[in-house]
MARRO-517981 format. One record per residue (C-alpha): residue in one letter; y, z, x. Coordinates in steps of 0.05 Angstrom, whole numbers, padded with zeros to 5 digits, always signed. Example, Ala and Ser with C-alpha at 12.3 -4.5 7.8 and 13.67 -1.06 7.14 Angstrom:
<atoms>
a-00090+00156+00246
s-00021+00143+00273
</atoms>
This chain:
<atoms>
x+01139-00495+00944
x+01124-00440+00960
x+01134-00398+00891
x+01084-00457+00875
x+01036-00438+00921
x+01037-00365+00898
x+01030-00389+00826
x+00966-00423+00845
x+00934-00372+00884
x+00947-00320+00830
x+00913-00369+00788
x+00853-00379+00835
x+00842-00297+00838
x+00846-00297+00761
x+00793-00344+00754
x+00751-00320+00809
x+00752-00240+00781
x+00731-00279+00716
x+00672-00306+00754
x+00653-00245+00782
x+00659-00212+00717
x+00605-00257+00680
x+00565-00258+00726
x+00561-00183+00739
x+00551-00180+00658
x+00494-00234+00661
x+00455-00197+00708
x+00470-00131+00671
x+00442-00164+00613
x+00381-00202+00643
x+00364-00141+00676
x+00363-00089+00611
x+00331-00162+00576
x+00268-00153+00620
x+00261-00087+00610
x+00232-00103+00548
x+00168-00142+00523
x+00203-00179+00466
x+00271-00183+00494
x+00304-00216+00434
x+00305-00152+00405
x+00320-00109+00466
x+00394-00083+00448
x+00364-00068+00375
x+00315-00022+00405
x+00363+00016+00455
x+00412+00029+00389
x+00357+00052+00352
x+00323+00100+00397
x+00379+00114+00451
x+00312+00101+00509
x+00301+00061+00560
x+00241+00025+00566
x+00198+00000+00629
x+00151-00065+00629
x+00075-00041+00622
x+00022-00079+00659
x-00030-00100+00624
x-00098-00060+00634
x-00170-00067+00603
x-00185-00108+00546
x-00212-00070+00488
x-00273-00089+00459
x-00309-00043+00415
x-00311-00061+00337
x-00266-00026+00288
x-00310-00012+00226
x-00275+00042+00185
x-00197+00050+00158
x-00157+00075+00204
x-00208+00085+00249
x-00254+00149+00242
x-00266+00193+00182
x-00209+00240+00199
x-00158+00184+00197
x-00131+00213+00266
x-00117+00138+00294
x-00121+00128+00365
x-00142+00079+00399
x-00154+00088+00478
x-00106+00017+00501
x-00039+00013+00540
x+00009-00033+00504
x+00071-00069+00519
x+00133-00044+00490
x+00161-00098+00433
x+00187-00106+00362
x+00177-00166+00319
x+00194-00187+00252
x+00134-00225+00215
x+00179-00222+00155
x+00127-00205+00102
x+00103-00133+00082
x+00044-00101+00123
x+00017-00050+00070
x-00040-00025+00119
x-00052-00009+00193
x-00066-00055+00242
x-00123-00062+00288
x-00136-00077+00360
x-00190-00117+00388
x-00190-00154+00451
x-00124-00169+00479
x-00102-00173+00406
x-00063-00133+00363
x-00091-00157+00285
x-00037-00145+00231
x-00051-00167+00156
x+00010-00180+00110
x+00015-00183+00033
x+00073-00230+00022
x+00149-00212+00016
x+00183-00146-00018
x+00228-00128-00053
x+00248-00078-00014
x+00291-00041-00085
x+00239-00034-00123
x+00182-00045-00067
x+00141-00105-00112
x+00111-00157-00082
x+00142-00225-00091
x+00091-00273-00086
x+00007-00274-00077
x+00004-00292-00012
x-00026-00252+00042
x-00022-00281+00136
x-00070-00248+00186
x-00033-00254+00255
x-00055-00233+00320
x-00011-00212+00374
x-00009-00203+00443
x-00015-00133+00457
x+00026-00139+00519
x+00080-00173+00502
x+00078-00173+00429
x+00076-00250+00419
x+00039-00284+00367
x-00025-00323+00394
x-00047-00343+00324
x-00039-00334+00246
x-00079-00354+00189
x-00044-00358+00117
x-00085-00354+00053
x-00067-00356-00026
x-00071-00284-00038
x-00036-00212-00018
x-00077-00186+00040
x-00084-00104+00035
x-00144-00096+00079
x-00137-00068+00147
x-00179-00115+00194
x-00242-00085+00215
x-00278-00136+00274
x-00358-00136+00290
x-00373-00165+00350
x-00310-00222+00355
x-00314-00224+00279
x-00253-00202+00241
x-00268-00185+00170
x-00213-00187+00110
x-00205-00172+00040
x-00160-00216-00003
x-00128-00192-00074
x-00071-00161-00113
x-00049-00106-00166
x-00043-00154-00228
x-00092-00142-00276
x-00132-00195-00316
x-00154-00145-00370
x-00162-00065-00377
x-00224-00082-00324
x-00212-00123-00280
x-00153-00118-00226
x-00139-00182-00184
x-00123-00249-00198
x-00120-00307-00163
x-00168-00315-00106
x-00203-00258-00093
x-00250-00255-00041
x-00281-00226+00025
x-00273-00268+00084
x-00298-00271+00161
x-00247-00295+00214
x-00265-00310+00294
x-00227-00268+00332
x-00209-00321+00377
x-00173-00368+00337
x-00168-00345+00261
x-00212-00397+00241
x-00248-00381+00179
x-00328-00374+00183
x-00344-00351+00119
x-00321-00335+00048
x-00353-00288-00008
x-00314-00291-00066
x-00314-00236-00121
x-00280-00236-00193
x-00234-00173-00174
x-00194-00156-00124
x-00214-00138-00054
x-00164-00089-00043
x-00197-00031-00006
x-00209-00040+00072
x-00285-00053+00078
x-00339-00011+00122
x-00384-00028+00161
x-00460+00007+00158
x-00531-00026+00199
x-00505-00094+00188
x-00477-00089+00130
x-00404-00096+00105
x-00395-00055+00044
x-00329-00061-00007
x-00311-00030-00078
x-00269-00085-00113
x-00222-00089-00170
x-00283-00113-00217
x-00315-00048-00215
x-00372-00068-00167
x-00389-00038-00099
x-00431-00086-00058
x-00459-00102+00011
x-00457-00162+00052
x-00492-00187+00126
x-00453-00213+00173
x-00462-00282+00148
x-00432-00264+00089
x-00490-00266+00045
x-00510-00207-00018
x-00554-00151+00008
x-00542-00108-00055
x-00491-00097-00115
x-00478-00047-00159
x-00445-00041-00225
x-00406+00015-00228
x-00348+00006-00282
x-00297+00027-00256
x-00241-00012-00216
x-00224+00011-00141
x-00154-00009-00124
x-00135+00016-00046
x-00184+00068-00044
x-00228+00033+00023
x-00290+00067+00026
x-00302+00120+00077
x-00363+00127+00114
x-00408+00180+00137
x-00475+00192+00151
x-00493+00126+00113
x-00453+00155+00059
x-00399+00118+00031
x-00339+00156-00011
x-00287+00135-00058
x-00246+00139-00116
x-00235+00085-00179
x-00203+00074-00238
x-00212+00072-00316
x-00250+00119-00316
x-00227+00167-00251
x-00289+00172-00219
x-00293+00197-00142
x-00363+00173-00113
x-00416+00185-00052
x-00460+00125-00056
x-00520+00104-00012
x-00497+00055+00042
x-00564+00031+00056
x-00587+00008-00021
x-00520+00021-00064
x-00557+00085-00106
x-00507+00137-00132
x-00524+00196-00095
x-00468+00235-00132
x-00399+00219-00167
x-00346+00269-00200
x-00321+00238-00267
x-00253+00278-00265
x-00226+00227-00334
x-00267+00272-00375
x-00227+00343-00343
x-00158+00308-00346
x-00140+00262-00401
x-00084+00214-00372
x-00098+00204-00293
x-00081+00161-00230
x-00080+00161-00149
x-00150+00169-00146
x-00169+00088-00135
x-00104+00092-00095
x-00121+00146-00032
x-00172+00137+00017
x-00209+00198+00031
x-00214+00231+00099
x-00275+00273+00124
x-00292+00335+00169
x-00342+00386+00169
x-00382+00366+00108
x-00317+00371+00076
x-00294+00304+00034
x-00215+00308+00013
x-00173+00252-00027
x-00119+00265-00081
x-00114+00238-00154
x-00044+00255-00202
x-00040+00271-00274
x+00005+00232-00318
x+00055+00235-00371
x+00103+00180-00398
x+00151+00185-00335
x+00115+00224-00282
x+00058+00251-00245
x+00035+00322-00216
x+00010+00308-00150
x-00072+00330-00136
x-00089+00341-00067
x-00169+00363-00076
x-00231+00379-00035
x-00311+00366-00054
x-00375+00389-00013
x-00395+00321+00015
x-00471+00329+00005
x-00471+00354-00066
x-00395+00334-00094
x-00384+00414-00115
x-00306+00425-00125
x-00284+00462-00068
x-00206+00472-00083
x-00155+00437-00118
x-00076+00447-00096
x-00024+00436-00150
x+00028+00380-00094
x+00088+00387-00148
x+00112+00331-00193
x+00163+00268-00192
x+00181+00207-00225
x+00123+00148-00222
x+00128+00107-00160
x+00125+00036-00165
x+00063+00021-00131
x+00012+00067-00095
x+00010+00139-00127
x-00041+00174-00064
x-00036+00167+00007
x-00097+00181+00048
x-00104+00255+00079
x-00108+00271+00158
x-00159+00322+00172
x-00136+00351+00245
x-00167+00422+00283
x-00187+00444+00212
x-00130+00432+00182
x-00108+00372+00124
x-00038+00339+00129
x-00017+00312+00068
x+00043+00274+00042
x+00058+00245-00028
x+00118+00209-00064
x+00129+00278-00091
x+00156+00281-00017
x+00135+00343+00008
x+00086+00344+00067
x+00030+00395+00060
x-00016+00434+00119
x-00076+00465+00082
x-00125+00504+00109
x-00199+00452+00102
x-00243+00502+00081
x-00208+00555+00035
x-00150+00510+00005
x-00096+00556+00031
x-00027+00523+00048
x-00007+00537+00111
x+00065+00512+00109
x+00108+00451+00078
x+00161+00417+00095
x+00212+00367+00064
x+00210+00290+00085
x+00222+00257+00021
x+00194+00199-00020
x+00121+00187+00022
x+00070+00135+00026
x+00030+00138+00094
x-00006+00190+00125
x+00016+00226+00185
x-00015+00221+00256
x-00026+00274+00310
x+00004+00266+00380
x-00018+00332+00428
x-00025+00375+00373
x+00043+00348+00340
x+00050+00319+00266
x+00080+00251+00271
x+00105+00226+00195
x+00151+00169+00171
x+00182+00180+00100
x+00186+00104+00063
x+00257+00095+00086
x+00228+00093+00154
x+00252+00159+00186
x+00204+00191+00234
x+00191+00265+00236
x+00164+00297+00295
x+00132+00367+00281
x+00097+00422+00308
x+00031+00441+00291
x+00074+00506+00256
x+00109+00462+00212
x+00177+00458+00259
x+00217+00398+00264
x+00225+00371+00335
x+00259+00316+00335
x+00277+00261+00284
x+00300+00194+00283
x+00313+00140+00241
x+00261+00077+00258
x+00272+00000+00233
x+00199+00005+00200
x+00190+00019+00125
x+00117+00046+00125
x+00064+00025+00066
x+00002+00066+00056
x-00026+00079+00122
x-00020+00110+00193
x+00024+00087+00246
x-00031+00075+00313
x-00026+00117+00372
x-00053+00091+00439
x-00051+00109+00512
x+00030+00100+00530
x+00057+00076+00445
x+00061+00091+00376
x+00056+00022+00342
x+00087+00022+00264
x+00074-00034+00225
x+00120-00030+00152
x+00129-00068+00087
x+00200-00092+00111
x+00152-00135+00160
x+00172-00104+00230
x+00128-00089+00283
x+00151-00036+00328
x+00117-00013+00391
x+00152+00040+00414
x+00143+00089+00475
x+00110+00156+00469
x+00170+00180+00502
x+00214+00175+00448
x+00178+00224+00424
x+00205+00285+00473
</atoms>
C-alpha cells in the first residue's frame, strides 16, 4: 500500500512540474507575443534582427497630401509619423514605396514574382491600406492590371496608375487596362477612371490642381481632380518608371525610343527644354527607367549604354533651368538585368547616392561630378535613404547596409524584404521596407545602432 501510495504521489509531482512547465512557457510566449504589433510573426522578427521590440502608442494622425515620388525632390523619404512595429506578407510584389495618409499605411502591388528571374507572373496589380499601428489590413482594392505607381493622396483622394512592361508595338508599352484612377481614402472605393492607350507606369505629380503623368504611349498629360483632360501632349516617346519630378512648376523626366530626358511646363504641357541623348549614343536604356532627384538647380537621373549582353551604367547631371550637361560619371558595366536598368538618385547635404545593378554604390560630389567614395553592395535596384547623416541601402537580396556619411560600413544585416525600385520610408521611431517578395517590414530605428 504503501509503495502504492509513493507510486502515485511521484506521479502527481510529475504531472504537476508538467503543469507548471507550460504554463511558465505560455506566459513566456504571450508575453514576447505582445511585444509585437503583428504577433504572428514575432519569433521571425527576433531571429532576424536579434532586437527586442516594445508596443508603440499610437500618436497624431497624418494628414497632409503626398504629391511627389518618394516624397520631395531629393528622394530623402521621411515622413514625420510614429508607427507600430509589424511584418506582413501581402504575398504579391510591391515594386514602389508606400505612402502614409491618415491612420493608413497605402501599399500598391504588381502581382506575383518570380522571385529567379524577378518577372512578373500575372497583370494584376491590389492597393491595400494598413493600419499604421498595428499593421493590419483595413481595406484592399484589386484591379486587372500590375500596379507600379506609388500612391500620392489629395485631400482623402488616393490617386493610382495602372499598367505593365509588355509592349503592344515598338511605341506603345502597356497592355491590358491601362489607366489612371482616383480611390477614397476611406474605403478604396473607386471615384473615377481615366483610361489611356499606354501604360501608366510612372508615379503621377501633383501641380495647382492638376495631376500630371508620362505614360507608355508617349503622351504627358494633365488631369483635375475629377479626373477630367486639362492638357495633353504628344511627345513620342514612351516613359516606362521614370514618374515625373516636380519643381518650380517644372516637371522632369526621361523616355524611351528615342532617349529623351525632359523639363516640361506643368501648368500648359509646353517643352521648356529636353536633351535628346539617342542621337549622342546609338544603343541606350535606364533613362525611362530612373526617376530623377533635384537640389540646387541641379537635375540628376542615370541612363546605360547597350551592347548585345550588357550595359555601362550612366549616372549624369543637367542645369535644371536650361538642360546644359553638367557631368557625366562612367558607374561600370554588368550583364542586363531583367527588369529596371536605373534606380532613382538621393541627393543628401550636397551630395548624390547612387546605386545600380552594376552593384556598386556611388557618393558624388552635386556640383563638380567628383566621386567621393564607393562601396560594394551588389546587384541594386532602390535608392538609399539617410538616417542622421547615415546611408541606409538594401541590395535586391534584401541585405541592409548601414553606412557612414564617409563611406564606412556600420552595421549589416540580412532583412526578409527583397526591395524593387524605390526607397525604404523613414519616420519618427521605423524604417518601413516594402519588397517584391511581398513583405512588409516595420522595423525599429534601433536596429539600426
Amino acid at each position: 500500500m504503501k509503495r502504492e501510495l509513493a507510486i502515485i504521489m511521484l506521479i502527481l509531482i510529475f504531472l504537476i512540474i508538467i503543469i507548471l512547465h507550460s504554463f511558465s512557457f505560455l506566459l513566456y510566449y504571450h508575453g514576447n507575443q505582445r511585444q509585437f504589433s503583428h504577433s504572428s510573426n514575432s519569433k521571425e522578427i527576433r531571429n532576424i534582427y536579434n532586437l527586442t521590440v516594445y508596443e508603440v502608442s499610437f500618436t497624431i494622425p497624418y494628414d497632409r497630401n503626398t504629391t511627389l515620388f518618394e516624397g520631395v525632390p531629393s528622394h530623402v523619404y521621411f515622413i514625420p509619423v510614429k508607427t507600430g512595429f509589424f511584418i506582413l506578407n501581402v504575398t504579391t510584389a510591391i515594386v514602389v514605396p508606400p505612402s502614409v495618409y491618415h491612420c493608413l499605411l497605402l501599399v500598391t502591388t504588381s502581382g506575383p514574382m518570380n522571385l529567379a528571374n524577378r518577372q512578373l507572373c500575372t497583370c494584376q496589380g491590389c492597393v491595400y491600406a494598413i493600419n499604421i499601428s498595428n499593421g493590419e489590413i483595413v481595406w484592399f482594392q484589386k484591379f486587372n492590371n500590375q500596379i507600379m505607381t506609388q500612391p500620392i493622396v489629395i485631400n482623402c483622394i488616393v490617386i493610382i496608375g495602372l499598367g505593365n512592361n509588355i509592349f503592344q508595338n515598338c511605341h506603345v508599352r502597356g497592355t491590358g487596362d491601362n489607366a489612371i484612377l482616383a480611390l477614397n481614402v476611406t474605403n478604396g472605393k473607386v471615384l473615377w477612371e481615366y483610361k489611356t492607350l499606354g501604360g501608366d507606369m510612372p508615379t503621377p505629380t501633383f501641380y495647382d490642381g492638376k495631376i500630371i503623368e508620362a505614360d507608355g504611349n508617349g503622351q504627358v498629360f494633365a488631369l483635375n481632380l475629377q479626373g477630367e483632360v486639362c492638357w495633353c501632349k504628344n511627345i513620342t516617346s514612351y516613359d516606362s518608371m521614370s514618374s515625373p519630378l516636380l519643381v518650380k512648376g517644372v516637371v522632369y523626366f526621361g523616355s524611351a525610343n528615342p532617349y529623351i530626358f525632359w523639363a516640361i511646363n506643368a501648368a500648359n504641357g509646353n517643352i521648356i527644354w529636353y536633351v535628346n541623348f539617342s542621337s549622342i549614343y546609338p544603343s541606350l536604356g535606364g533613362l525611362d527607367d530612373s526617376s530623377p532627384a533635384y537640389c540646387n538647380g541641379i537635375i540628376v537621373s542615370a541612363y546605360t549604354i547597350k551592347t548585345n549582353v550588357s550595359i555601362k551604367e550612366i549616372l549624369f547631371a543637367v542645369n535644371a533651368t536650361n538642360g546644359k550637361i553638367l557631368w557625366c560619371i562612367d558607374e561600370g558595366c554588368t550583364k542586363i538585368p531583367p527588369n529596371l536598368e536605373s534606380p532613382p538618385p538621393t541627393i543628401f547635404n550636397g551630395v548624390v547616392y547612387h546605386d545600380s545593378p552594376v552593384g556598386i554604390l556611388y557618393a558624388v560630389n552635386l556640383t563638380s561630378g567628383k566621386v567621393i567614395w564607393t562601396f560594394n553592395t551588389g546587384f541594386t535596384v532602390d535608392n538609399p535613404e539617410i538616417y542622421e547623416g547615415k546611408i541606409i541601402i538594401q541590395n535586391a537580396s534584401g541585405y541592409l547596409f548601414d553606412l557612414s556619411s564617409e563611406g564606412y560600413l556600420i552595421k549589416g544585416f540580412q532583412t526578409p524584404v527583397m526591395p524593387g525600385p524605390g526607397n525604404m520610408l523613414l519616420t519618427c521611431n521605423s524604417l518601413i521596407l516594402v519588397g517584391v517578395n511581398g513583405i512588409v517590414d516595420s522595423l525599429p530605428l534601433y536596429c539600426l545602432t
